[in-house]
gemmi code that builds the backbone of each chain (N, CA, C; Angstrom):
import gemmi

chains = {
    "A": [
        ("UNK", (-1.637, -15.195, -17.721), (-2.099, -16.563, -17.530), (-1.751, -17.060, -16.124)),
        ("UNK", (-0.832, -17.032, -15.815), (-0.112, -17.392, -14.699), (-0.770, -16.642, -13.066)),
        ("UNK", (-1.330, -15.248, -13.354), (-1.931, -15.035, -12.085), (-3.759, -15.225, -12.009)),
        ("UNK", (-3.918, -16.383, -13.059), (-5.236, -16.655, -13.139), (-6.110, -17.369, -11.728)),
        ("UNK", (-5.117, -18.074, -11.024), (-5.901, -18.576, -10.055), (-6.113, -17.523, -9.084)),
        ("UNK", (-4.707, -16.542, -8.602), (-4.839, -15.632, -7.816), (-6.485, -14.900, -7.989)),
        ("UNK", (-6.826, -14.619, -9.134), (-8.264, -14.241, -9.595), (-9.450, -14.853, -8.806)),
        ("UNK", (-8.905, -16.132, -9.049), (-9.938, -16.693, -8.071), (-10.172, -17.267, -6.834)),
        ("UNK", (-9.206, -16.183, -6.608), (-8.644, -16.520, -4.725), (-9.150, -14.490, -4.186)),
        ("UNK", (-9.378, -13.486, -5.059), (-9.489, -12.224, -4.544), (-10.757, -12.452, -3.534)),
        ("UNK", (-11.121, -13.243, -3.073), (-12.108, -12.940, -1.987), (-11.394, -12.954, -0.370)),
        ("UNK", (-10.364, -13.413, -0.381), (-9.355, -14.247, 0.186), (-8.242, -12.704, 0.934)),
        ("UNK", (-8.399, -11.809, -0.330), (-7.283, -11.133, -0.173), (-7.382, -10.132, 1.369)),
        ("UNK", (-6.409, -9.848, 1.651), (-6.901, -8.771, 3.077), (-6.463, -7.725, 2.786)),
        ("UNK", (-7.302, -6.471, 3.438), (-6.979, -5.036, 3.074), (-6.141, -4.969, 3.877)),
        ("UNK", (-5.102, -3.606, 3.610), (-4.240, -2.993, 4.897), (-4.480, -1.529, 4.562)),
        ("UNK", (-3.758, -0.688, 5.092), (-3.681, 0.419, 5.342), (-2.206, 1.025, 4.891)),
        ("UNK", (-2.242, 2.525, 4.591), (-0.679, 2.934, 4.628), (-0.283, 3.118, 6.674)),
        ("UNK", (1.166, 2.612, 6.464), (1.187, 2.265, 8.121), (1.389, 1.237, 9.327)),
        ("UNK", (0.500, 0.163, 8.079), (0.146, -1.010, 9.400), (1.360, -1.854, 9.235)),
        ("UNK", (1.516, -2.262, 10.018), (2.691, -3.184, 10.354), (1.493, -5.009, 9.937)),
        ("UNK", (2.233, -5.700, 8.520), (1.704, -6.555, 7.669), (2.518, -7.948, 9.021)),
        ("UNK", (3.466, -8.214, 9.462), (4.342, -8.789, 10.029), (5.488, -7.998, 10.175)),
        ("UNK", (5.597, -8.345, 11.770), (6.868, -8.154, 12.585), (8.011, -9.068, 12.742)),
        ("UNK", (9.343, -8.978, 12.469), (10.688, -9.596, 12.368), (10.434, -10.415, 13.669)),
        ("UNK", (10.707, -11.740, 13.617), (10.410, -12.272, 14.521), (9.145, -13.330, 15.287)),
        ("UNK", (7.996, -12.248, 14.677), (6.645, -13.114, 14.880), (6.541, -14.428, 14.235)),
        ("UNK", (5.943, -15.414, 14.190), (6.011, -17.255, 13.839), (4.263, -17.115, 12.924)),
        ("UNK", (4.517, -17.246, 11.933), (3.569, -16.777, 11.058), (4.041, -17.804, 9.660)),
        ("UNK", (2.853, -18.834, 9.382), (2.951, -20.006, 8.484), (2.361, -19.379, 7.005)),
        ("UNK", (2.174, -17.730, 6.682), (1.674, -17.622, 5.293), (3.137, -16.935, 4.358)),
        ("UNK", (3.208, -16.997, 3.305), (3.924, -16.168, 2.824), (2.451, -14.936, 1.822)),
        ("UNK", (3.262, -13.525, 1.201), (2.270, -12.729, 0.935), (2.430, -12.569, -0.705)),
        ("UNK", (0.906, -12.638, -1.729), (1.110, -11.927, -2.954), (0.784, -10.600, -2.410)),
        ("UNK", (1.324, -9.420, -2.877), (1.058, -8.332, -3.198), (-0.037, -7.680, -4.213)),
        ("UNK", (-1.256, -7.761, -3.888), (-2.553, -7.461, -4.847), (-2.612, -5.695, -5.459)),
        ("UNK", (-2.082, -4.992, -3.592), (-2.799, -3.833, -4.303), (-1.223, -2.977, -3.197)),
        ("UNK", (-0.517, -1.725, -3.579), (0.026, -0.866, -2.972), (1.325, -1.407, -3.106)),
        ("UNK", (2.175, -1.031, -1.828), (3.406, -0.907, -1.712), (4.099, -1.237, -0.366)),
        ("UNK", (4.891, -2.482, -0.470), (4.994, -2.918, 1.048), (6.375, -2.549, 1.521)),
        ("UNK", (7.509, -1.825, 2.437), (8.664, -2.001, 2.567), (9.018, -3.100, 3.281)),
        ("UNK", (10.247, -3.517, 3.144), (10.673, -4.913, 3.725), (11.859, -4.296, 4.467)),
        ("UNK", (11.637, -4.361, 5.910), (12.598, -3.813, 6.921), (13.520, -4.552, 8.054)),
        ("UNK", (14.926, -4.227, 7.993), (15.642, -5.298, 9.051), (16.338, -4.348, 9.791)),
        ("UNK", (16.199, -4.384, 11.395), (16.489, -3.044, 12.141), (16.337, -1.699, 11.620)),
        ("UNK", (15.593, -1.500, 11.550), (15.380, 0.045, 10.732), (15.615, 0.404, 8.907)),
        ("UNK", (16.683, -0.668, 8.399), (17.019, -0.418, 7.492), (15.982, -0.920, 6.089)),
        ("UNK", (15.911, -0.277, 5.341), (14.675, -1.029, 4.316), (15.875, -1.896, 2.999)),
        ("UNK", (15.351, -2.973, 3.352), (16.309, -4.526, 2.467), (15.543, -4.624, 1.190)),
        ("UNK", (13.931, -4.377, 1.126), (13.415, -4.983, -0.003), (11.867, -3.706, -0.189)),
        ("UNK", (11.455, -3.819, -1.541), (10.515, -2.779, -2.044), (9.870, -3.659, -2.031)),
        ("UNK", (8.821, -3.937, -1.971), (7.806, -4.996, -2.858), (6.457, -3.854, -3.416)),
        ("UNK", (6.442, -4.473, -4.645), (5.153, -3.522, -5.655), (4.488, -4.517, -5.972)),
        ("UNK", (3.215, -3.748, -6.427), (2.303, -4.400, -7.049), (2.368, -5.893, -7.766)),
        ("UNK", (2.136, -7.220, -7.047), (2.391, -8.767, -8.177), (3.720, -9.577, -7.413)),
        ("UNK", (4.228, -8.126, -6.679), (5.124, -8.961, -5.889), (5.346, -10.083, -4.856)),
        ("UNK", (5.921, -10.826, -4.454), (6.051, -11.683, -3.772), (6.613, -11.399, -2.234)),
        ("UNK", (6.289, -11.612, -1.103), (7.166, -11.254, 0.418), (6.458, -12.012, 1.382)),
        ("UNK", (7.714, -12.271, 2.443), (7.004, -12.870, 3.281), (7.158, -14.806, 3.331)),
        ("UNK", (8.177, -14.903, 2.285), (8.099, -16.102, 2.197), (8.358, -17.408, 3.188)),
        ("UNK", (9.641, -16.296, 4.187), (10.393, -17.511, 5.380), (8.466, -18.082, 5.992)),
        ("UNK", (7.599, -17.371, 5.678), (6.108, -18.158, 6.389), (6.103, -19.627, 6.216)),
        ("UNK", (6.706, -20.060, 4.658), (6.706, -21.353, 4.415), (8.437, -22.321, 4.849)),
        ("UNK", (8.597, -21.284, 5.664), (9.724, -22.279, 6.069), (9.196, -22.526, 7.938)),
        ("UNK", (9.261, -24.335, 8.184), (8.530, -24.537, 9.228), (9.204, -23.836, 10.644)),
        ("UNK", (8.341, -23.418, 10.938), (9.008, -23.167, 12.561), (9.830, -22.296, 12.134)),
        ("UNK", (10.392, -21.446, 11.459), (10.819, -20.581, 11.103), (10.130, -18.758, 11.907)),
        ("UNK", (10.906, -17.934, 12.544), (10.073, -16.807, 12.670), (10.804, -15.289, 11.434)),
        ("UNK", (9.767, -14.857, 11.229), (9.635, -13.724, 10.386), (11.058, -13.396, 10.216)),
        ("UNK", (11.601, -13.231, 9.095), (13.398, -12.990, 9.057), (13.813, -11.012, 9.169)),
        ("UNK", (12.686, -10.496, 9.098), (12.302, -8.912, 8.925), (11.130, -8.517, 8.746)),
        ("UNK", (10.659, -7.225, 9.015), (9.617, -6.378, 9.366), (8.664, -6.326, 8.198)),
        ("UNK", (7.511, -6.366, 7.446), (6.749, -5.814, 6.810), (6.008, -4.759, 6.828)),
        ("UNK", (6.074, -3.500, 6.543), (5.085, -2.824, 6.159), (4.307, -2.020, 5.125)),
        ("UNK", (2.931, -1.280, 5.331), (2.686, -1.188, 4.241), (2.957, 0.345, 4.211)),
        ("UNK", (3.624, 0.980, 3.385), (3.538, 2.578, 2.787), (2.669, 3.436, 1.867)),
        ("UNK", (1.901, 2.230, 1.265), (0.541, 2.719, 1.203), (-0.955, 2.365, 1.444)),
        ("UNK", (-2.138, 2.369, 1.329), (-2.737, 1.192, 1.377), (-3.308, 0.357, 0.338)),
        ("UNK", (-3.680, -0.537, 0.470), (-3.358, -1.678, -0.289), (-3.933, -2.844, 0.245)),
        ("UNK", (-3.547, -4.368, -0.785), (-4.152, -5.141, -0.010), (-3.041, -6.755, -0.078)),
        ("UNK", (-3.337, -7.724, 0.398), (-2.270, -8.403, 0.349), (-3.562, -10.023, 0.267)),
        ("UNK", (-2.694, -11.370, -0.645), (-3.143, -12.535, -0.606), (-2.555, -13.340, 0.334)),
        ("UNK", (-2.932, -13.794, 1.317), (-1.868, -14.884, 2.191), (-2.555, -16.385, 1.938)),
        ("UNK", (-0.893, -17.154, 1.746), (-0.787, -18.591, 1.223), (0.146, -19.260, 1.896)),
        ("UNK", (-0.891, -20.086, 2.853), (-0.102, -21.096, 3.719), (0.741, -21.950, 2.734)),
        ("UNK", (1.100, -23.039, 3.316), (1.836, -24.291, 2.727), (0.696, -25.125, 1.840)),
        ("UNK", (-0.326, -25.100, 2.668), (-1.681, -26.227, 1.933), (-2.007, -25.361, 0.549)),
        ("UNK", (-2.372, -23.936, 0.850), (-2.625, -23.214, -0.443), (-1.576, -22.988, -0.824)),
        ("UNK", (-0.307, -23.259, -1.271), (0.620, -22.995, -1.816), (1.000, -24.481, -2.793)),
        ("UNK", (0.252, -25.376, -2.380), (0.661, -26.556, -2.900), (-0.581, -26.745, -4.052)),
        ("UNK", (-1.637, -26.311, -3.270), (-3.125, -26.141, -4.656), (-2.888, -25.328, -5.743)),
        ("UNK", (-2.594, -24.090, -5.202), (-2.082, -23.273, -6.133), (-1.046, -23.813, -7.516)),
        ("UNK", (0.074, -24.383, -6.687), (1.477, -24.808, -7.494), (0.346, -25.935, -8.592)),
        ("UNK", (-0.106, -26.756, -8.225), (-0.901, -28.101, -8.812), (-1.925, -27.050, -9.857)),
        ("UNK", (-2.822, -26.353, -9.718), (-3.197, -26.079, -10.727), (-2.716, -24.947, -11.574)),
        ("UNK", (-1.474, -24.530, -11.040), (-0.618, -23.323, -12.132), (0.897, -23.243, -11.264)),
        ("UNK", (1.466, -24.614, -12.155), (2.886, -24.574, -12.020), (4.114, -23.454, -12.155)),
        ("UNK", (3.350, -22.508, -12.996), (4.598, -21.414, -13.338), (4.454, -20.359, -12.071)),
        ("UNK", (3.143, -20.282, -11.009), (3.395, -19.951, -9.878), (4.626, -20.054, -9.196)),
        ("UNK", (4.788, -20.876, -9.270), (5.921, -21.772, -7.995), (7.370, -21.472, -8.822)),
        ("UNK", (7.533, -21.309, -10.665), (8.772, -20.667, -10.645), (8.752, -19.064, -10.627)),
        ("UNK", (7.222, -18.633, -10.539), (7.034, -17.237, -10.319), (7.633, -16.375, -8.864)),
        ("UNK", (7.196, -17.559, -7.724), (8.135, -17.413, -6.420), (9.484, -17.875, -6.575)),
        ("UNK", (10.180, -18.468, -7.222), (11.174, -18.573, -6.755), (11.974, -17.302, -7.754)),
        ("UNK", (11.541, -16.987, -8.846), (12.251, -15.978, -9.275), (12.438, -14.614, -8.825)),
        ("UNK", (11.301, -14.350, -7.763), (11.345, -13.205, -7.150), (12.340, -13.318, -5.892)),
        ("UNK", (11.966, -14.638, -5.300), (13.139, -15.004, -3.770), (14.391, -14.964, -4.420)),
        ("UNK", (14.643, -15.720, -5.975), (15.721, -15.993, -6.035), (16.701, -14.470, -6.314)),
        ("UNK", (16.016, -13.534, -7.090), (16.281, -12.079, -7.182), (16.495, -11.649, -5.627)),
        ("UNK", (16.189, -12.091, -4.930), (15.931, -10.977, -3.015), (17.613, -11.702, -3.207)),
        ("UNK", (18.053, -12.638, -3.658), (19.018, -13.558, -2.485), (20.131, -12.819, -3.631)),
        ("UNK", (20.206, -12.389, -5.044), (20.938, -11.655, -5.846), (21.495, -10.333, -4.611)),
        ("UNK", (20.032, -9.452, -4.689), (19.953, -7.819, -4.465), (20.866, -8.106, -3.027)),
        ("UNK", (20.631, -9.005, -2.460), (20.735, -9.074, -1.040), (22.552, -9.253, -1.011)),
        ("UNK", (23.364, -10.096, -1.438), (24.515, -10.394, -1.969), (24.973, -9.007, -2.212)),
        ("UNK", (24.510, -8.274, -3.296), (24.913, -7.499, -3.787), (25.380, -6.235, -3.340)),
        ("UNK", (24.145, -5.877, -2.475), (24.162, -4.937, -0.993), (25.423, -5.217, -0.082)),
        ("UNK", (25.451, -6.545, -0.099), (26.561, -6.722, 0.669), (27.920, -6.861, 0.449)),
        ("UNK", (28.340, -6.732, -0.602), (29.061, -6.873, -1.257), (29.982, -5.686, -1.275)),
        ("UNK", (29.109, -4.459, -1.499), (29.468, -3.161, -1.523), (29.775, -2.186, -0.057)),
        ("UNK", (29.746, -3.194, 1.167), (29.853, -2.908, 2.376), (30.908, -3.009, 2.722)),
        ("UNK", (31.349, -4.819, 2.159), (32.406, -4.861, 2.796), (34.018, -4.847, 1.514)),
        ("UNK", (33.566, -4.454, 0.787), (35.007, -3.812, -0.274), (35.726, -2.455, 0.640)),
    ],
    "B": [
        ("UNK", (9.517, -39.027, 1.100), (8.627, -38.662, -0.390), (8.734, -37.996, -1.332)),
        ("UNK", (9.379, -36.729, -0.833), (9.444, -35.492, -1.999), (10.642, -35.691, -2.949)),
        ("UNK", (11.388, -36.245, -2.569), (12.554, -36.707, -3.272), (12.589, -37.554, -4.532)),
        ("UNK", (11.248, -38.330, -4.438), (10.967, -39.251, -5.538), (11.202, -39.107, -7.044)),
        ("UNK", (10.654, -37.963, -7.139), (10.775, -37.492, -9.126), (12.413, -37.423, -9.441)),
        ("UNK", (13.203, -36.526, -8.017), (14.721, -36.742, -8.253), (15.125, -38.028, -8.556)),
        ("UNK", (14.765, -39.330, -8.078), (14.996, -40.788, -8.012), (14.765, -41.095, -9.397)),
        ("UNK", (14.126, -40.809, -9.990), (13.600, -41.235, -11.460), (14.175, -40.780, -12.565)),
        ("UNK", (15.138, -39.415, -11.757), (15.756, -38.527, -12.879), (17.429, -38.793, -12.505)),
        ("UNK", (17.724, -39.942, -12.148), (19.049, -39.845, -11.282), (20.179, -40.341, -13.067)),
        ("UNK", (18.951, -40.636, -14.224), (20.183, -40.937, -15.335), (20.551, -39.492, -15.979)),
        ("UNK", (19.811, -38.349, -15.260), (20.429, -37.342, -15.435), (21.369, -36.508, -15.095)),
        ("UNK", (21.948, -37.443, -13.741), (23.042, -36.572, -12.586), (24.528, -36.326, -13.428)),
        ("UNK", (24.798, -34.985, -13.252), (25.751, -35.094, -13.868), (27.078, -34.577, -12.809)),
        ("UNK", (28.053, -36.098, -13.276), (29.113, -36.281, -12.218), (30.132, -34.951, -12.201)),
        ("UNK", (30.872, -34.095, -11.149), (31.821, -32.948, -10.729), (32.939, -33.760, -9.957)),
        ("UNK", (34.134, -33.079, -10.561), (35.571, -33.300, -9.277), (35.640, -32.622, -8.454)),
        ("UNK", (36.183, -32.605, -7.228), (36.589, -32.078, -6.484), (37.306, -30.123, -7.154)),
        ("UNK", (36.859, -29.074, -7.229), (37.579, -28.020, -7.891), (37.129, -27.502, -9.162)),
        ("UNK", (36.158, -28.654, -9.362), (35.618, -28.108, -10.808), (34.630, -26.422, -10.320)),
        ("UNK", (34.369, -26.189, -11.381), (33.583, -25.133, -11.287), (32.569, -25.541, -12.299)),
        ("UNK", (30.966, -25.357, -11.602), (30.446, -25.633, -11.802), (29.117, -24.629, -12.794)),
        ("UNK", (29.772, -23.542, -12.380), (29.582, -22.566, -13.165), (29.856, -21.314, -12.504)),
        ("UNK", (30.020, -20.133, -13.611), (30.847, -18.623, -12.736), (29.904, -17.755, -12.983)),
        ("UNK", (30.036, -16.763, -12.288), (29.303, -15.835, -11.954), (29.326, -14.834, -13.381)),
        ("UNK", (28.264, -14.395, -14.043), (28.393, -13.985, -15.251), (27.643, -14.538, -16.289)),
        ("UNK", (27.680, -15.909, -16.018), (27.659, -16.989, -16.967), (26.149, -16.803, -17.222)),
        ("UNK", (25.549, -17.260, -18.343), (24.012, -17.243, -19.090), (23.512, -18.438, -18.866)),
        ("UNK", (23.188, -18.978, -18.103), (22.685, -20.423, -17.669), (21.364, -20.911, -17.488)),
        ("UNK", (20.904, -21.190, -18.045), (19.133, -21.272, -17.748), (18.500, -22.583, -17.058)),
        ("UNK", (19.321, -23.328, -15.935), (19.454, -24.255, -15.024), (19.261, -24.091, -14.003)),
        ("UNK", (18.508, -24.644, -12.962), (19.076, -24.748, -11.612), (19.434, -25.754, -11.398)),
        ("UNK", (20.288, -26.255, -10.140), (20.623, -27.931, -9.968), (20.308, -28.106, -8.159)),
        ("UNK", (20.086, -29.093, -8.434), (20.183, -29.912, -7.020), (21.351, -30.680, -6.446)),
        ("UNK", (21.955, -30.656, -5.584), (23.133, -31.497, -4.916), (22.695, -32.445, -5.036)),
        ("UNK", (23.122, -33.598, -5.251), (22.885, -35.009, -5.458), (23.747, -35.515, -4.573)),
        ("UNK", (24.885, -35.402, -4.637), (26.146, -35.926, -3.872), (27.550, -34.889, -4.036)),
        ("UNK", (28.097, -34.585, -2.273), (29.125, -34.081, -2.743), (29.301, -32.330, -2.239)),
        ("UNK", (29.324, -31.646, -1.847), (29.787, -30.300, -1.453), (30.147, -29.157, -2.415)),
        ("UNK", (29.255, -28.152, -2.388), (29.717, -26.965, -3.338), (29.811, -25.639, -2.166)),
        ("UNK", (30.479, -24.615, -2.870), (31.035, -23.714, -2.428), (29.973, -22.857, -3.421)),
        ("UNK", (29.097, -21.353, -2.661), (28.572, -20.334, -3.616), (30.104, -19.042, -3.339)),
        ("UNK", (30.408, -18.580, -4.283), (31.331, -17.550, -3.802), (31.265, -16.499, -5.080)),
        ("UNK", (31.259, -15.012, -4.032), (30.772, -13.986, -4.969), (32.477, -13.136, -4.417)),
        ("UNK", (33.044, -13.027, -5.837), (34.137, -11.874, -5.664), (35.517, -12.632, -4.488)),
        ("UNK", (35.491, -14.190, -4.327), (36.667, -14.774, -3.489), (35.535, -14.893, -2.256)),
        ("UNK", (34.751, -14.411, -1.871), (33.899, -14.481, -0.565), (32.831, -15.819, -0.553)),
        ("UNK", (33.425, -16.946, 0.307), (32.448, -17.789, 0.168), (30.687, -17.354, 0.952)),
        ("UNK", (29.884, -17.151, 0.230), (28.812, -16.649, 0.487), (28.053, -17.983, 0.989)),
        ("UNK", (28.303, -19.024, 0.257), (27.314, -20.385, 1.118), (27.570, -21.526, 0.993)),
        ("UNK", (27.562, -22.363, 1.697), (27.823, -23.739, 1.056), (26.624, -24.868, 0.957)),
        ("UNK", (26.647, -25.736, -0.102), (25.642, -26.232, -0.313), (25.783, -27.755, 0.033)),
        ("UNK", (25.197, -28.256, 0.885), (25.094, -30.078, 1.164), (24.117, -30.399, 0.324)),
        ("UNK", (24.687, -32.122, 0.516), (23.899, -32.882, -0.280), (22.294, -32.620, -0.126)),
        ("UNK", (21.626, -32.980, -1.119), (20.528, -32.141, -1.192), (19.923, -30.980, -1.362)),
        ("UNK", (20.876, -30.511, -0.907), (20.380, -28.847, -0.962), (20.173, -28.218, -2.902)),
        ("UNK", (19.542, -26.940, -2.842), (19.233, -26.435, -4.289), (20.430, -25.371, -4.395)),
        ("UNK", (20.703, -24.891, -5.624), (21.738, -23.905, -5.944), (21.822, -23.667, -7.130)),
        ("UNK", (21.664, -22.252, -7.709), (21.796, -21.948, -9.106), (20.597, -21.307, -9.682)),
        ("UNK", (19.631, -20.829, -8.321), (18.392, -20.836, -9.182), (18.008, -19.245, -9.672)),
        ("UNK", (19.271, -18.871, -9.832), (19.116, -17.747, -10.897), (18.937, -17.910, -12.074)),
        ("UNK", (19.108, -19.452, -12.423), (19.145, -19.923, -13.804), (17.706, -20.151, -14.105)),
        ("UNK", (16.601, -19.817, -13.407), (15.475, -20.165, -13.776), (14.838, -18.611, -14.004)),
        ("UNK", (15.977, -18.048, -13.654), (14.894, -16.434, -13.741), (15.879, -16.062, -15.605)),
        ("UNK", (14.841, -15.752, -16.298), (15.188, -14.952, -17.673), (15.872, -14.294, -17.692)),
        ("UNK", (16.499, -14.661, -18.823), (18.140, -13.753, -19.356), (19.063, -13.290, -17.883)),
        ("UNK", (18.792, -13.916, -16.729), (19.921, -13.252, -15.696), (21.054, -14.267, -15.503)),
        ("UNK", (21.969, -13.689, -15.809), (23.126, -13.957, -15.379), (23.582, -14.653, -14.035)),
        ("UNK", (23.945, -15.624, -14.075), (24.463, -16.163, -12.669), (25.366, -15.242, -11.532)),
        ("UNK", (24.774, -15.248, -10.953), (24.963, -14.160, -9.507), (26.608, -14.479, -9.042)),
        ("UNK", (26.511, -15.281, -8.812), (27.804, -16.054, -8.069), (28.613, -17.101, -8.758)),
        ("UNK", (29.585, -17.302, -8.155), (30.136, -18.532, -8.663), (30.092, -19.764, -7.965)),
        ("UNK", (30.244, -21.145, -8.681), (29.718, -22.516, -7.653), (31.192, -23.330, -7.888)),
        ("UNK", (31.659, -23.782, -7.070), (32.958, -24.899, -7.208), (32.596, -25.505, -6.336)),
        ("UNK", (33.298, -26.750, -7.422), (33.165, -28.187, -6.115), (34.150, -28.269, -5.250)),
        ("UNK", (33.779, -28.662, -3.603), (35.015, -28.412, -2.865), (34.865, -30.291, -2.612)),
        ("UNK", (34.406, -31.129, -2.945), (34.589, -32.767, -3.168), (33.726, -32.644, -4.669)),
        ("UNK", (34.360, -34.420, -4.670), (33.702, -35.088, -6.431), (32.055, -35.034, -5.714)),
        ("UNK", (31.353, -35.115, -6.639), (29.997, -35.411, -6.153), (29.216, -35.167, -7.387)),
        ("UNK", (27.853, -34.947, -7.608), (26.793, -35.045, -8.401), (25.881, -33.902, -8.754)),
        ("UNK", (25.424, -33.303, -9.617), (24.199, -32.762, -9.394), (23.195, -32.887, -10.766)),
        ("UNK", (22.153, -33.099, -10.407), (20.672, -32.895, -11.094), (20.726, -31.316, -11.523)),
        ("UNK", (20.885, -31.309, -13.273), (20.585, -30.052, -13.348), (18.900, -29.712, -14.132)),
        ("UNK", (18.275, -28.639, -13.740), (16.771, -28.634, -13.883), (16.754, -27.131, -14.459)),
        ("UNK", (15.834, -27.517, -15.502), (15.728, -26.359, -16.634), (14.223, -25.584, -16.241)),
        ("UNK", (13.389, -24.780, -17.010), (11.789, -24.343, -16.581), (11.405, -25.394, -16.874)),
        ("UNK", (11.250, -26.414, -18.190), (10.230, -27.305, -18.482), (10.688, -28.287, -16.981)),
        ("UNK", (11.764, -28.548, -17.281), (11.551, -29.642, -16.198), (11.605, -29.323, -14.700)),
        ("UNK", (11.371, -28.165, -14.142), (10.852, -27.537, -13.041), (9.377, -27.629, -13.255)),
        ("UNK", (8.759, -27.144, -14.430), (7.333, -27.487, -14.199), (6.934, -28.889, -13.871)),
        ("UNK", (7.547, -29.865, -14.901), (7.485, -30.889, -14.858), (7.577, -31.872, -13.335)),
        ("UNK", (8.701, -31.252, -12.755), (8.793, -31.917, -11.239), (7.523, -31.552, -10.766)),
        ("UNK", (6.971, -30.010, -10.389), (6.400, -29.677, -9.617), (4.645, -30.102, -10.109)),
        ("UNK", (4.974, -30.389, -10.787), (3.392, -31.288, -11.109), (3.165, -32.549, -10.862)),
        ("UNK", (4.761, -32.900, -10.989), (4.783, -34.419, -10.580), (4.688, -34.841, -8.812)),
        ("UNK", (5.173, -33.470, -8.361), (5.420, -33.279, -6.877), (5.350, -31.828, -6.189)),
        ("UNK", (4.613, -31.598, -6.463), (4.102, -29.651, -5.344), (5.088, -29.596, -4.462)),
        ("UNK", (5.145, -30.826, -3.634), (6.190, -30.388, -2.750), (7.697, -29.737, -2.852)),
        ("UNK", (7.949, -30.514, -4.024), (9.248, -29.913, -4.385), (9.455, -28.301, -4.432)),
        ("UNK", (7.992, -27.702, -4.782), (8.474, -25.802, -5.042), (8.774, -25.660, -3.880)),
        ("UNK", (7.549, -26.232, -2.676), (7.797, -25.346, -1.613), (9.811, -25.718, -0.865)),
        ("UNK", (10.186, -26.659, -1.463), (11.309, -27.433, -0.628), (12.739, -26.467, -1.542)),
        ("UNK", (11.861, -25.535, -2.988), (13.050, -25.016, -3.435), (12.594, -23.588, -2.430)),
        ("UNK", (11.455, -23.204, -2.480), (10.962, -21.702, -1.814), (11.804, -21.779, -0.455)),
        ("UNK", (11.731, -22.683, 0.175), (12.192, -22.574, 1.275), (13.821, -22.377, 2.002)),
        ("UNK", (14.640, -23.178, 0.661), (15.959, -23.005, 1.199), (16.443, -21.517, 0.391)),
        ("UNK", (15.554, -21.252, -0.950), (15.987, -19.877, -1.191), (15.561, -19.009, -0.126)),
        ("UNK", (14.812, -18.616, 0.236), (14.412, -18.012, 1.242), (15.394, -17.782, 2.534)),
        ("UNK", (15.665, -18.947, 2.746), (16.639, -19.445, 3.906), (18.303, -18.875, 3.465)),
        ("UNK", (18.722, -18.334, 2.042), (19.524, -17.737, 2.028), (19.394, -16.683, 2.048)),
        ("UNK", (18.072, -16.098, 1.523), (17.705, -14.379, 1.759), (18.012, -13.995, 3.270)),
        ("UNK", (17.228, -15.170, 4.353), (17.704, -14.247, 5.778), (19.219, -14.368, 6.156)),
        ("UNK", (20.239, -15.646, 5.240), (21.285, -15.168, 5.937), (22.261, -14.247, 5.076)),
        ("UNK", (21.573, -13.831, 3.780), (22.710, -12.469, 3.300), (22.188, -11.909, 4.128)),
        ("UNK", (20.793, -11.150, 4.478), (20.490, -10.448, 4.993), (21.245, -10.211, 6.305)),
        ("UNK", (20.946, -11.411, 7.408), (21.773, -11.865, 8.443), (23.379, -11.127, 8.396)),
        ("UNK", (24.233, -11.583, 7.051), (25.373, -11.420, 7.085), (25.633, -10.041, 7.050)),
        ("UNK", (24.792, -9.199, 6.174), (24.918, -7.771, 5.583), (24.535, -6.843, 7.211)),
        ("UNK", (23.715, -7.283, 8.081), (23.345, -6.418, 9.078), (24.842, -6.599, 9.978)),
        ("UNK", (25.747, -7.588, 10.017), (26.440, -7.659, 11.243), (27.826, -6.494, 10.492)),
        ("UNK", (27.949, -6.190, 9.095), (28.652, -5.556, 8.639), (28.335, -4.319, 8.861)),
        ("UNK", (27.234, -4.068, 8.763), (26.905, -2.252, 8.830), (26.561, -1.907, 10.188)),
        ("UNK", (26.290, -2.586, 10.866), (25.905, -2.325, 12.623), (26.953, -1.631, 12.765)),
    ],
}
model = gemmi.Model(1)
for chain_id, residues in chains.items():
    chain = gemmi.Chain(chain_id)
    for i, (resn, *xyz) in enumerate(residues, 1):
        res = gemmi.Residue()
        res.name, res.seqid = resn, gemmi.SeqId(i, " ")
        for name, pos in zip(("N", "CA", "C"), xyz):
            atom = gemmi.Atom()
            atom.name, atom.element = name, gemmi.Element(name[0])
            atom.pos, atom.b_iso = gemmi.Position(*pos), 0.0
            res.add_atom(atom)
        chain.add_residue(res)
    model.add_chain(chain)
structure = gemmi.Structure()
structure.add_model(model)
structure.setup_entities()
C-alpha cells in the first residue's frame, strides 16, 4: 500500500548503470533517492558505510538545505533510481503518510548500523 | 510554522529532571519524542554519542518495529518532551508534511556525524 504513489511516479524514475557514480561526497544536490531497481553502495573515503537494495532509501542529507552529499553513491549493478526533492517529498508525505515513517525508519536504522560500526572500533 | 501541531499537543509534554533517564538502550519503546525544553544526552556503552537541544528529535528507533532502542537518553537539565507514537506521527504529518522532512533531516544529520565520527577513528 504504502509504495502506491511511487507507482505513479515510475515515469520519473532514472536509469543507471553498474558503475556510475549516482552522487559524489560532497556535491550540493537537493534530491534524496528511492531505490526502484539494483544495488547501490554507499561509500565514505573508500570505505563502503551502507548497502542499499531494492525499496531502499539513500541519499537523504539532499533534503537537508545547503547541506553537501555526506558520502559517495554508487551503483554495482544496473538499475534505476526515483529522485525526490523537498516539494515532492512533501506531496508524496500528504498523500501517503506512512512514506515519511517509511524514510525515517530506514535513516533511523543507517544512524543504529552507523553507531554500531563504531562502536566496535573504538573498544 | 512547522511547529504548530507541537503547540496543540503541548498537554502532552511530559515533564524530566535533570538525570532522569529517559529511556535505555535495550528498552522496547514504540515512541519517538521531541525536545520541548531542556537538554538530553544520546549515549551508547558510557560514550556520549549526541546531544539533543531544545527542539531537536530523538528516539526514533521507537518508530521502527519491534527494535529495540539503540542508545541510551538522560537528562543532563529538567526539561520536557513530546512523546510521538506511529498513529500520531501520521497524524502530525498530515496535519503538517513539514514536520517528516524536519524529522528526515536531523536523522540524517546524525548519520553524517557517526559516520563523521567513525572515519576519524579508523583513518
Amino acid at each position: 500500500m504504502q509504495d502506491a504513489p511511487l507507482k505513479h511516479r515510475k515515469e520519473q524514475a532514472r536509469p543507471f548503470k553498474k558503475g556510475d557514480t549516482i552522487f559524489l561526497k560532497g556535491d550540493l544536490g537537493n534530491s534524496m533517492f528511492v531505490l526502484l531497481k539494483g544495488q547501490v553502495e554507499i561509500r565514505l573515503d573508500d570505505r563502503v558505510v551502507d548497502v542499499v537494495h531494492e525499496g531502499g532509501i539513500f541519499g537523504e542529507m539532499g533534503l537537508v538545505e545547503n547541506a553537501p552529499r555526506a558520502a559517495t553513491a554508487v551503483a554495482v549493478t544496473n538499475g534505476a533510481v526515483l529522485s525526490i526533492d523537498e516539494d515532492q517529498f512533501i506531496e508524496l508525505v500528504q498523500e501517503q503518510p506512512f512514506f515519511a515513517i517509511k524514510v525515517v525508519r530506514q535513516v533511523a536504522d543507517r544512524v543504529r548500523r552507523a553507531n554500531a560500526t563504531h562502536a566496535v572500533h573504538v573498544q
